[in-house]
C-alpha positions as CSV (number, residue, x, y, z in Angstrom):
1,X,17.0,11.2,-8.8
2,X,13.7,11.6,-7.0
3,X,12.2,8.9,-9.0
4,X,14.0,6.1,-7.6
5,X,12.0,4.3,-5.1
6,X,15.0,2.2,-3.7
7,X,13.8,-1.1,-4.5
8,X,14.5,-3.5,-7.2
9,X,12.0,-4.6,-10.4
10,X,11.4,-8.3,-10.8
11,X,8.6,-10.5,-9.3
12,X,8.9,-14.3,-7.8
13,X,7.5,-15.8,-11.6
14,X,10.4,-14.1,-13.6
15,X,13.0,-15.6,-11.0
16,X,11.3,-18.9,-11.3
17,X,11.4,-19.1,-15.0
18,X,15.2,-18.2,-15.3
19,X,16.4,-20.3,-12.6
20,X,14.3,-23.2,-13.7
21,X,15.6,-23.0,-17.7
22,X,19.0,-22.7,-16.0
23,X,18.8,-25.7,-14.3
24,X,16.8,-27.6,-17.2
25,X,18.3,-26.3,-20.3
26,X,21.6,-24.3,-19.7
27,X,22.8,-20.9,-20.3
28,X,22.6,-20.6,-23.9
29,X,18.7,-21.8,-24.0
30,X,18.0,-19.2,-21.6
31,X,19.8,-16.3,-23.2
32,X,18.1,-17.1,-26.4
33,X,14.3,-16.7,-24.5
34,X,16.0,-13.5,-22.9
35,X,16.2,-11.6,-26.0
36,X,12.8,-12.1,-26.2
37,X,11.9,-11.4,-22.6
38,X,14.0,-8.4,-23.2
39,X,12.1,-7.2,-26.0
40,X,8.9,-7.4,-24.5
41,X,9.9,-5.2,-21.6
42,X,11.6,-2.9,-24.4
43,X,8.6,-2.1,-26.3
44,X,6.1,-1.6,-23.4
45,X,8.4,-0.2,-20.4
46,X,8.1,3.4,-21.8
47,X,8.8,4.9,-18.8
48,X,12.1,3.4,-18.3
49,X,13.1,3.5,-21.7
50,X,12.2,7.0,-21.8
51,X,15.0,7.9,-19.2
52,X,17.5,6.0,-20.8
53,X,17.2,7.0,-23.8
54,X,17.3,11.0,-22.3
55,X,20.3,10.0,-20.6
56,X,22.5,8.7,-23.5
57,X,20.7,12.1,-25.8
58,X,21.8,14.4,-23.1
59,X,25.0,12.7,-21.0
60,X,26.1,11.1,-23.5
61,X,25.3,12.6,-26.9
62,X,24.5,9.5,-28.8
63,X,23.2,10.3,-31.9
64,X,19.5,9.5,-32.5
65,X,20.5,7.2,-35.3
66,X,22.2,4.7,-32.5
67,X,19.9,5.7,-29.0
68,X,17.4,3.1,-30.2
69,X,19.8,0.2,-30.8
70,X,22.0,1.6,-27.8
71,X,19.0,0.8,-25.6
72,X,18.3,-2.3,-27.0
73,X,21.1,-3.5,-25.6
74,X,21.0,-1.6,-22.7
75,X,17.6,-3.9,-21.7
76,X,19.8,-7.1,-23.2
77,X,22.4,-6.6,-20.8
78,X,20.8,-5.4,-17.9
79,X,18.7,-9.3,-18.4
80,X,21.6,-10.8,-18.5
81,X,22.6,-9.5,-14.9
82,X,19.8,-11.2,-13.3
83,X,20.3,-14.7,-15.4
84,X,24.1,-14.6,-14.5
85,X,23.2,-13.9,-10.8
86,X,20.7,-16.7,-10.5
87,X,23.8,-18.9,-12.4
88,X,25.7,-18.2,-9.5
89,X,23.3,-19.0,-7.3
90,X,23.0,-22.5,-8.1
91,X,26.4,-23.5,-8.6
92,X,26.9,-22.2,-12.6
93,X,29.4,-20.0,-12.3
94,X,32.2,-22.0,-13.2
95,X,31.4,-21.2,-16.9
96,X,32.4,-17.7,-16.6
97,X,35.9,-15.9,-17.0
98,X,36.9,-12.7,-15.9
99,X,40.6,-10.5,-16.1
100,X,41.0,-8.0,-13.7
101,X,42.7,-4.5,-14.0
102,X,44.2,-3.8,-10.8
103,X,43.7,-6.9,-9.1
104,X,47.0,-5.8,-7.0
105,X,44.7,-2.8,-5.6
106,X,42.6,-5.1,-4.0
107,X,45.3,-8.0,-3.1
108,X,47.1,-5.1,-1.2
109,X,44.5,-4.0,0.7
110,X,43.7,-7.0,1.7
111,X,47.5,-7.7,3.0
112,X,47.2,-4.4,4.9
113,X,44.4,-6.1,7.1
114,X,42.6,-3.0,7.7
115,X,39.6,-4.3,5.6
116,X,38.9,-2.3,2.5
117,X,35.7,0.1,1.4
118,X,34.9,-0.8,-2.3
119,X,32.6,1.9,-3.9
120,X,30.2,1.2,-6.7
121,X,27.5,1.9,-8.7
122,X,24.5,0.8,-10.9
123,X,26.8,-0.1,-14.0
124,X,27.8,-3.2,-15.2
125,X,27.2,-6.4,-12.6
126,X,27.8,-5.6,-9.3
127,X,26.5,-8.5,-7.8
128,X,28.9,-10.8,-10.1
129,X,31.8,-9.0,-9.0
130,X,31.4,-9.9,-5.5
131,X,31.1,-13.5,-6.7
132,X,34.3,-13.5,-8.9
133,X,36.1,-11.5,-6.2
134,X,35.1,-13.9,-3.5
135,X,37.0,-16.8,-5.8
136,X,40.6,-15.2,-5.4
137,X,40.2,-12.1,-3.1
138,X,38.4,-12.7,-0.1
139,X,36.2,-15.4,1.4
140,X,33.7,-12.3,2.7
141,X,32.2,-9.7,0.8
142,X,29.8,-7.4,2.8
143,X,27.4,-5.6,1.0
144,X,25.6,-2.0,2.1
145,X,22.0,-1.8,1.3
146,X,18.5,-0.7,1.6
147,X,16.7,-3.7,3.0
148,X,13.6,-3.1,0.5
149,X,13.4,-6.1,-1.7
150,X,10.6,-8.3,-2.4
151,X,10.1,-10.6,0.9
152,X,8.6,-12.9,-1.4
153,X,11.7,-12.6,-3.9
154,X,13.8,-13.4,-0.9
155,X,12.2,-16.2,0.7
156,X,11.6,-17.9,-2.9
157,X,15.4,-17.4,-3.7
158,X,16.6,-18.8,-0.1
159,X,14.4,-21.3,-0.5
160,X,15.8,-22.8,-4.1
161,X,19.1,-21.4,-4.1
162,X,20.3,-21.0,-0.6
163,X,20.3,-17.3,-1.5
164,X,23.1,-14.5,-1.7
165,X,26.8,-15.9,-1.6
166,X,27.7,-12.2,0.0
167,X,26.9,-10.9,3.5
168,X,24.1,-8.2,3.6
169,X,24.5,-5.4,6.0
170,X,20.9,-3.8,5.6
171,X,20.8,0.1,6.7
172,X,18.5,0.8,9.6
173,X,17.2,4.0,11.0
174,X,18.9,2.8,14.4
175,X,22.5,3.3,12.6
176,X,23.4,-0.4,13.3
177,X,24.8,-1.1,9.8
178,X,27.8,1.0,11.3
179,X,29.0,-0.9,13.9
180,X,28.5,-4.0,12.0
181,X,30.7,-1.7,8.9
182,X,33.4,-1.6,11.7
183,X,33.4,-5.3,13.0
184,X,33.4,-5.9,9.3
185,X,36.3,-3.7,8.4
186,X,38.1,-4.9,12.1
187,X,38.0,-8.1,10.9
188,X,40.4,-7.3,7.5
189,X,36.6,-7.6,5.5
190,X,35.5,-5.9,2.4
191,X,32.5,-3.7,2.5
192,X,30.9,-2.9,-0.7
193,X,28.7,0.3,-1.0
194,X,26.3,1.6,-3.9
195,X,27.5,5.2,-3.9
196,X,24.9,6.5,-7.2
197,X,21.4,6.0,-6.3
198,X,19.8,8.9,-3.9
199,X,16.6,8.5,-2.0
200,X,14.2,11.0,-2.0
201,X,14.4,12.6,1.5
202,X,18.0,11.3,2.5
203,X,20.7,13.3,2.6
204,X,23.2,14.1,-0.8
205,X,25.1,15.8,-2.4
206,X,25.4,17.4,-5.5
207,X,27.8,16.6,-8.1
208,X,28.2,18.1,-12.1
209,X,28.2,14.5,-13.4
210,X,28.5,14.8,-17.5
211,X,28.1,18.7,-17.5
212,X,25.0,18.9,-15.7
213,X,24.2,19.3,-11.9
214,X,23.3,15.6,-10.3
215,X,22.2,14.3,-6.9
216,X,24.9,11.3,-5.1
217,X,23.9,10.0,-1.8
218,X,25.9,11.7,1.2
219,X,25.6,8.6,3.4
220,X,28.5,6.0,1.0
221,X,31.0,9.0,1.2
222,X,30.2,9.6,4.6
223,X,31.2,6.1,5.7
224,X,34.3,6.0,3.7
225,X,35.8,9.5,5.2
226,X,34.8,8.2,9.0
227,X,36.8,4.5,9.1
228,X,40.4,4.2,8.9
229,X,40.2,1.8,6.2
230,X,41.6,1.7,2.5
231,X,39.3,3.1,-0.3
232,X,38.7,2.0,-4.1
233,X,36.0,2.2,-6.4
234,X,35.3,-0.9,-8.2
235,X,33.0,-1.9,-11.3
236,X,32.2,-5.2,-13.1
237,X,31.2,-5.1,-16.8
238,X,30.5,-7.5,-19.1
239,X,32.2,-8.1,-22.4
240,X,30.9,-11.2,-24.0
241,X,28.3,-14.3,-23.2
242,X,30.7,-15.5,-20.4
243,X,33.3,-12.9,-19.8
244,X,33.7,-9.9,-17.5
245,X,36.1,-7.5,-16.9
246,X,36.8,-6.3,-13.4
247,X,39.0,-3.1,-12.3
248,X,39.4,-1.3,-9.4
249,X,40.9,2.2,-8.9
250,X,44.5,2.8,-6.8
251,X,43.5,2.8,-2.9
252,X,42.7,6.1,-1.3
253,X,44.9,5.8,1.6
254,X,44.5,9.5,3.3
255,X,42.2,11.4,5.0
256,X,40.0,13.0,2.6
257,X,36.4,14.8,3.0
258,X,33.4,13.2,2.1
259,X,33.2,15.7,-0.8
260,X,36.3,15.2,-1.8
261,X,35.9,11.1,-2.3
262,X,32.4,11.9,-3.7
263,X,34.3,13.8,-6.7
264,X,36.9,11.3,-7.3
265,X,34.0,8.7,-7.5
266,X,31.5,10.5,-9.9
267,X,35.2,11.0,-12.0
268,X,35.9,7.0,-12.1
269,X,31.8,6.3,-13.3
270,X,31.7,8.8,-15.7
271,X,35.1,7.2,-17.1
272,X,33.0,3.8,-16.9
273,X,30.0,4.7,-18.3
274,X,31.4,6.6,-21.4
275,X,33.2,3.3,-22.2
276,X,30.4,1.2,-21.3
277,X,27.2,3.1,-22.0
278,X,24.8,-0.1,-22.7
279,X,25.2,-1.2,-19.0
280,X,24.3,1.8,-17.2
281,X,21.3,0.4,-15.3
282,X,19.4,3.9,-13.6
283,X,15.8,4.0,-15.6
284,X,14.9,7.1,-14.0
285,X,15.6,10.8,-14.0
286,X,19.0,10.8,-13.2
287,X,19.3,14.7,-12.6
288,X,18.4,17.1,-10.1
């Protein structure tokens, strides 16, 4: 997982194009110049594609016949995450649907008033989920996360759109992300974390994820064992042009280990990925 640099692709001319044919022409007008937006990346990303495609030959055995149009998609869908974020952002959403396996996880965690650690990962739309949870769940969202994004991606987003509908809780070397975790949580808040993505010189641990030795970050599981607080792992995927499907696992409601929550989560997304390969969004070497 070395590869992953910990911040996100994209540039402040892309976001301006999709939230400006959003605005002017509408969804459908701007899925259609996706597939060709998608395409282009497709064809000339090599690197990325490379490591998808490696991922679904080795973790997933596609056949060869279907890895091209498997990716394909994969690039499709992962376009469609960013255009259905910047919908959000500007007041679109009301166009999508969701359902929601489990919802009564969530509702009773909520009712519990201890807050609630929700523990994702690069697969499917993370981001929409916290929108579409906010709707009927909770009125705060917290989100865990490397404060590395584009400065110029964020100022030219806050500036049009107001920016993120979700609280950020950026991690700092000073370990101040964890009391604000607990105010969050002591406040009967949902925290959500990215628990798949390790950095190259933080700590992890290492996990057989689909037969084959794999690097998680330490730190997600880490925070989950230490608060007294509900934990459930939680994914968003989409299943057509304007529908997504939620689900969230049963609360973990004991004491476990770090290592112990770590196993039960790399379980859960290997479930999710098998049934939703084209939205697994890591385009780089996954493995140790």
């Amino acid at each position: 997982m070395s590869q992953w640099s910990g911040k996100s692709k994209g540039n402040v001319i892309g976001y301006r194009i999709f939230l400006n044919l959003i605005k002017t022409f509408g969804l459908p007008a701007t899925y259609f110049l996706l597939r060709i937006v998608t395409l282009f990346y497709y064809t000339f990303d090599k690197k990325s594609r490379k490591h998808i495609e490696k991922f679904y030959q080795k973790a997933l055995k596609i056949s060869a016949s279907k890895i091209k149009q498997t990716t394909r998609k994969n690039f499709f869908y992962f376009g469609q995450t960013l255009v259905d974020r910047a919908a959000f952002l500007i007041g679109k959403g009301s166009r999508f649907t969701y359902d929601f396996e489990n919802e009564k996880c969530l509702l009773d965690i909520r009712d519990a008033g201890k807050g609630g650690i929700l523990l994702s990962g690069h697969l499917g739309n993370w981001e929409t989920a916290g929108n579409l949870l906010k709707s009927r769940i909770t009125n705060t969202i917290n989100v865990l996360m490397l404060d590395e994004e584009s400065e110029k991606i964020k100022q030219y987003l806050t500036a049009t759109t107001g920016g993120a509908h979700f609280n950020i809780i950026p991690i700092k070397n000073d370990l101040s992300h964890v009391i604000k975790i607990h105010n969050a949580l002591s406040n009967n808040e949902f925290v959500a974390i990215h628990a798949d993505r390790y950095l190259e010189g933080s700590k992890y641990i290492e996990i057989d994820f689909f037969g084959e030795k794999a690097k998680f970050p330490l730190g997600p599981f880490v925070i989950a064992s230490k608060f007294n607080a509900p934990i459930t792992f939680v994914f968003c995927v989409k299943k057509n042009r304007y529908h997504y499907h939620l689900s969230a696992t049963e609360p973990i409601l004991n004491k476990l280990s770090p290592e112990q929550i770590a196993k039960k989560f790399v379980a859960e997304l290997e479930n999710k990925t098998i049934s939703n390969p084209e939205q697994w969004f890591n385009y780089f070497n996954f493995y140790s």
